[in-house]
Phi, psi and omega in degrees: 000131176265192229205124181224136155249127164240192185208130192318140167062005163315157147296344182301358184285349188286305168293356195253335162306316169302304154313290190290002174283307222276347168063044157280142205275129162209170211246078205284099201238131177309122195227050186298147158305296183315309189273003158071044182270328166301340174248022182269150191305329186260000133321291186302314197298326194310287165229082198310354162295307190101016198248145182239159355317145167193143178271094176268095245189121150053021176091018195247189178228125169272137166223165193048151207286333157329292152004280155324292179292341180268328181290294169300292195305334157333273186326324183228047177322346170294328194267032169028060190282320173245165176267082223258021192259346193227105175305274187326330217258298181257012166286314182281319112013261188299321171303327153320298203280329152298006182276295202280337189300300191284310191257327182278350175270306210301303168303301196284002186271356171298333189277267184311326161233039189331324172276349158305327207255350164201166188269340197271134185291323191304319193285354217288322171317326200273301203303296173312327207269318183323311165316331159264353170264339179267336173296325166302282192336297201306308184302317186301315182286349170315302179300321196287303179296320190272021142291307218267330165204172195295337192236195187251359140213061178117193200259014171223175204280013225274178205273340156320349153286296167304320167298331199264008175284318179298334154331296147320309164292320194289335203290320185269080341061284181260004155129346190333169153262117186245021161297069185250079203312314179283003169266350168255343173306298212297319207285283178305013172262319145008260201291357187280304169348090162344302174319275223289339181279339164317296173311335193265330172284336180279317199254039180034048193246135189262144167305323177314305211295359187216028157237185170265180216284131168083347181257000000 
């Protein structure tokens, strides 16, 4: 059985998305952060960073979420989660979703966890507000590409979508203005997915929580 931990409204929500595309039987088992679970002794064996997404898949332990997402759409070519027939196609795919890996989880982990990046508490102000400064600018480029096509890397679907959906949440998460029409177009096409209102009923999460305010 394969095994997915996440922990709610997580980025681990992009593969538990993935999983439920591919309509293969797997087994979704709950890692909250909040309650601080990532960081029991039966957890850590799991994945000793202490970090979710983590896999269990053919005897393997999968971590990080690229990772993670490249194994499923691999693991399962019907549900033509990346394209892996069309190079160009899947380069851009993955420059997206490194895109949200590398610099906007990064920004928010800047917002949220200012002590990953130094120890001196005096800097942690300067560090959050970069962080929330770097997180506006990312979104204004968010738009701009889904100005340009329906998904989020180009006119067809790809896993690059459901991450950038965790997005969403996180920005009114922090009070952000989350008027983005196309990005909230993107959103509700989203939530319109069968997969994703599975994935979102398993980790107790409401579609509001990934429109904008009031929408």
């Amino acid at each position: 059985m394969t095994r997915l931990y996440y922990s709610p409204g997580a980025c681990s929500l992009a593969p538990h998305i993935a999983l439920e595309e591919t309509g293969a039987p797997f087994e979704a088992r709950r890692v909250s952060i909040a309650d601080g679970a990532n960081k029991e002794p039966d957890y850590l064996a799991v994945n000793p960073h202490g970090f979710v997404p983590a896999l269990e898949a053919d005897g393997e332990v999968i971590a990080e979420n690229l990772a993670v997402m490249a194994y499923i759409a691999a693991r399962h070519p019907q549900a033509a989660l990346l394209p892996f027939a069309d190079p160009p196609g899947l380069a851009r795919a993955m420059m997206r979703m490194a895109f949200l890996a590398s610099s906007v989880h990064i920004a928010y982990a800047q917002l949220w966890r200012p002590h990953r990046f130094t120890s001196d508490a005096a800097a942690h102000p300067a560090i959050v507000e970069g962080g929330r400064r770097r997180i506006v600018g990312q979104q204004a480029e968010i738009e701009a590409v889904l100005s340009r096509s329906r998904w989020f890397a180009g006119d067809a679907y790809t896993l690059a979508d459901p991450y950038l959906l965790v997005f969403f949440r996180w920005g009114n998460r922090i009070g952000l203005d989350m008027g983005y029409p196309r990005w909230a177009a993107h959103s509700e096409a989203m939530l319109a997915r069968p997969p994703v209102q599975r994935a979102l009923r398993t980790e107790g999460l409401a579609a509001a929580e990934f429109l904008p305010r009031g929408g």
